[in-house]
C-alpha positions in Angstrom: 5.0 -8.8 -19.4 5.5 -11.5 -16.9 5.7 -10.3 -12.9 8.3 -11.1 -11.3 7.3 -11.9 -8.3 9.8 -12.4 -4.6 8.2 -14.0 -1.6 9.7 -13.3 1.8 8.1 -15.4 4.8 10.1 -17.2 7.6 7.8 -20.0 7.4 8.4 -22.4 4.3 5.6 -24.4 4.2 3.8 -21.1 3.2 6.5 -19.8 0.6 6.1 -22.9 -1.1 2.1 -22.9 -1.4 2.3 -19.6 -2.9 5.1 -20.3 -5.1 2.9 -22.8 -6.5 0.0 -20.3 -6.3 1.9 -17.5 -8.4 4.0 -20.1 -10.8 0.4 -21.6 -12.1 -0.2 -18.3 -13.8 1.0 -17.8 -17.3 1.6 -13.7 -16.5 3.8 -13.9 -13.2 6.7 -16.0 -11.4 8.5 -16.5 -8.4 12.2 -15.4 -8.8 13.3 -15.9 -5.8 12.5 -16.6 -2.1 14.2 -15.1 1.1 13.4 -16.2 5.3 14.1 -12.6 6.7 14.4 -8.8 5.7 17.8 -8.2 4.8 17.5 -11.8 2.6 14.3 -10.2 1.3 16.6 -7.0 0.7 19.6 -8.8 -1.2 17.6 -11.4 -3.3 15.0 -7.8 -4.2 18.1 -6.3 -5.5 19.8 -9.7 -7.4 16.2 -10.3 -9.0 15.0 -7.3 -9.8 11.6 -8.0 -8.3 8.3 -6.4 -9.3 6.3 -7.3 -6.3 7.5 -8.7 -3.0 4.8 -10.5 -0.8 6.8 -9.7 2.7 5.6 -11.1 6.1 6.1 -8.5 8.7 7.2 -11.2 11.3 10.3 -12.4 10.8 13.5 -12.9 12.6 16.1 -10.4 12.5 15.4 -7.7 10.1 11.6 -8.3 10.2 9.5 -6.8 7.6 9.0 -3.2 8.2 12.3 -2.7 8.2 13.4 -4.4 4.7 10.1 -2.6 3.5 11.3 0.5 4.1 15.4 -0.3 3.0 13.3 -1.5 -0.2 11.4 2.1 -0.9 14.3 4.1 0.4 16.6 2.5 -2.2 16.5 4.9 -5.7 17.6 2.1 -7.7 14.4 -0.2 -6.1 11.9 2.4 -7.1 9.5 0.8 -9.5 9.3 -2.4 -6.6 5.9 -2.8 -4.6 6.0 -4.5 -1.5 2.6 -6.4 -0.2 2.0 -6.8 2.7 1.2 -10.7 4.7 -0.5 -10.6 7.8 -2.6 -11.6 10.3 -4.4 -8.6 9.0 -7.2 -7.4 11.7 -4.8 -8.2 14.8 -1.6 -6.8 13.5 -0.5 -3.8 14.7 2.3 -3.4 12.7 0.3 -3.0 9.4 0.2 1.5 10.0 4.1 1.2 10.1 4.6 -1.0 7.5 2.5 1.6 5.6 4.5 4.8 6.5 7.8 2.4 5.3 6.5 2.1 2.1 4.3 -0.5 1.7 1.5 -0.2 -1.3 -0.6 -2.4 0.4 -1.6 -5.2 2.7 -3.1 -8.5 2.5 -4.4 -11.4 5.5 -2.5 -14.9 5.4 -6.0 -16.7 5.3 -7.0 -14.6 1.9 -8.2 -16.9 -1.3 -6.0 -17.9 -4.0 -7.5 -15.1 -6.4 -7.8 -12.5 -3.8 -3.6 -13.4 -3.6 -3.2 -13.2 -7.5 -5.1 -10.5 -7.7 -3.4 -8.4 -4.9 0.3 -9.1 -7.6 -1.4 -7.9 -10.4 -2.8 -4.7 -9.1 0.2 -4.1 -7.0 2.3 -4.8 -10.2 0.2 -2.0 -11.9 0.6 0.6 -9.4 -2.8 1.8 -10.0 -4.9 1.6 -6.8 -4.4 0.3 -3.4 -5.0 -3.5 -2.3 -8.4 -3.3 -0.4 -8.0 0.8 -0.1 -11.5 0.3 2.2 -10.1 -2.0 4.8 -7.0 -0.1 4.6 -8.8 2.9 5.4 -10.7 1.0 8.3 -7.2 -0.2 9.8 -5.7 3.3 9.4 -8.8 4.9 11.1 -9.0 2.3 14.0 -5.1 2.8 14.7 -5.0 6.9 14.7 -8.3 6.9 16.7 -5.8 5.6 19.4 -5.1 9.2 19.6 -2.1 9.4 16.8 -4.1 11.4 14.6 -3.6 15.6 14.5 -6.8 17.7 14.5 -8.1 19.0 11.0 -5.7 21.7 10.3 -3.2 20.6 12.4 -1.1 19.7 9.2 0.6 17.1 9.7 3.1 14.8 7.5 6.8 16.7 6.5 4.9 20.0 4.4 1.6 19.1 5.4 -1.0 20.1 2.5 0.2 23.6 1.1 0.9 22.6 -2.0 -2.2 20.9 -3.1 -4.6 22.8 -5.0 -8.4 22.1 -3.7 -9.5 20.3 -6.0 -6.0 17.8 -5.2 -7.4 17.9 -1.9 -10.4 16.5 -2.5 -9.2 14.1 -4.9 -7.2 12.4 -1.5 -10.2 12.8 0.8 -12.1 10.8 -1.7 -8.9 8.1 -2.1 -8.7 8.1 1.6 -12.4 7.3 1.6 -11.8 3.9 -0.2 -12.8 5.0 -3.7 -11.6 3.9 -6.9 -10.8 6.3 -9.5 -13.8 5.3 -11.3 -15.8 6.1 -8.8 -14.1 9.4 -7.7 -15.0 10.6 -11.2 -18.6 9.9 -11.0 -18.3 11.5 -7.3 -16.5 14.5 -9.0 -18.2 14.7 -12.6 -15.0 14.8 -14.4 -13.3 11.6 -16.3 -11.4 9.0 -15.1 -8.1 10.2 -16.4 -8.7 13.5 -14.8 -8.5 11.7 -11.8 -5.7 9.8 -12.2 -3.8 13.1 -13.7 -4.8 14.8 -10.0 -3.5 11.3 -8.0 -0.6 11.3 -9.9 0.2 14.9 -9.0 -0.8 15.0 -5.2 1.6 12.1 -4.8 4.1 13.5 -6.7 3.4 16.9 -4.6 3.3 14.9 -1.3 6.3 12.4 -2.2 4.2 9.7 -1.9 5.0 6.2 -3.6 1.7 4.9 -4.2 -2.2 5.5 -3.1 -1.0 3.3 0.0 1.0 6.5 1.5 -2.6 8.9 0.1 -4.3 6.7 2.7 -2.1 7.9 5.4 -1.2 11.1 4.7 -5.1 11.9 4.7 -5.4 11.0 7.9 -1.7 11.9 9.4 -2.6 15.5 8.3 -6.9 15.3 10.0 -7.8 15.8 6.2 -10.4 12.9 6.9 -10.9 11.9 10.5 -10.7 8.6 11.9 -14.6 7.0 11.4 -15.4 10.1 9.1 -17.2 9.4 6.0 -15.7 10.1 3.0 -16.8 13.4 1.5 -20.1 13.4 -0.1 -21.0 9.9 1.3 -23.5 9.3 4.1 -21.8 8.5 7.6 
C-alpha cells in the first residue's frame, strides 16, 4: 500500500526537499502540498491523506489548530498528523499533542529519521521518538501544569482502567516499545498491544501520542520519574 503522504509548511524551499525526500521511495507519495492550516485542512480532506507532516508555524490558521480540525473531523479519522519543529525550543509541541498530533519531529532530523517518522506514523503502532516525547512532556508540566498523583486528571481521569491497563500506560509513558513492555511485564507482545489498544479506546485517545499525555495530565508518572521498574 503506497502512503499517501500531505506536507504543510509555509516555507517552500522545505516542502519541496521533502517532496523529493518522500517521492524517492517506492512505498509513499506526496499528494498534495498546502502553506497554512485551513490549506492543510482542505487539501487533507480532497486527498485523502494518510500522514500529514504539519509545521506548527504558519500564518493564519497555524498548525495546532488545523491539527486538531484534522482529529476532530470523524470522516479524517484514520489521518496522522506529524509534527515539524524546531523541536527542543518549541513550546508549542504539548499542545500540538493534546490536538491530536501522533507525534513530533525536529526540521534538522536526517532523511531516514523523516521516512521513517511516515512509515511508523502510517502504521499507527508506536509513537515517533516516544522517549523524547516523554522528555518534552515532562520538562513542560514540570512548569507546574501537572496534577499530583491521584489528582486525576484528563475528562474521566483513570476509573476505567483495570491495573494492569495502568501499568501498561505508565510503561508507554516511560518511552517503551511494546516489545519491551512485554519483557518488562512477562507477557507477549500482542498482550500488550491488546491492553494499548484498550486503554486508548477506554481513554479516547487517538494514538500512543495522547498515552504520553494522559500519563502525565492525570500524575500517573511524574515529570523526571522513571518509568516503573526502571532505575531513576
Amino acid at each position: 500500500m503506497t502512503i499517501r503522504v500531505l506536507l504543510a509548511d509555509d516555507q517552500a524551499l522545505l516542502r519541496s526537499a521533502f517532496r523529493v525526500l518522500v517521492d524517492s521511495e517506492p512505498d509513499m507519495e506526496v499528494v498534495g502540498e498546502a502553506s497554512d492550516g485551513d490549506e492543510a485542512v482542505a487539501v487533507t480532506r480532497r486527498e485523502r491523506a494518510d500522514v500529514v507532516l504539519m509545521d506548527i508555524r504558519m500564518p493564519g490558521t497555524d498548525g495546532i489548530a488545523a491539527t486538531r480540525e484534522i482529529s476532530e473531523d470523524p470522516e479524517l479519522a484514520g489521518v496522522k498528523v506529524v509534527i515539524l519543529t524546531t523541536f527542543e525550543q518549541d513550546e508549542y509541541v504539548l499542545r500540538a499533542l493534546r490536538a491530536g498530533a501522533s507525534g513530533f519531529l525536529g526540521k534538522g532530523a536526517e532523511p531516514g529519521e523523516l521516512l521513517s517518522a511516515i512509515r511508523i506514523a502510517a502504521q499507527g503502532e508506536a509513537l515517533l521518538s516516544p522517549a523524547a516525547t516523554k522528555g518534552l512532556i515532562a520538562r513542560f508540566l514540570a512548569q507546574g501544569t501537572a496534577p499530583a498523583p491521584g489528582d486525576g486528571g484528563g475528562p474521566d481521569g483513570l476509573e476505567a482502567l483495570t491495573g494492569r491497563e495502568r501499568e501498561v500506560l505508565a510503561l508507554v509513558a516511560g518511552g517503551l516499545s511494546n516489545d519491551e513492555i512485554a519483557g518488562r511485564l512477562s507477557v507477549s507482545p500482542l498482550t500488550v498491544k491488546t491492553h494499548v489498544n484498550r486503554t486508548m479506546a477506554k481513554l479516547g485517545a487517538r494514538d500512543r501520542a495522547q498515552l504520553v499525555v494522559t500519563a502525565y495530565e492525570t500524575g500517573l508518572v511524574r515529570p523526571g520519574g522513571a518509568a516503573p521498574g526502571r532505575p531513576a
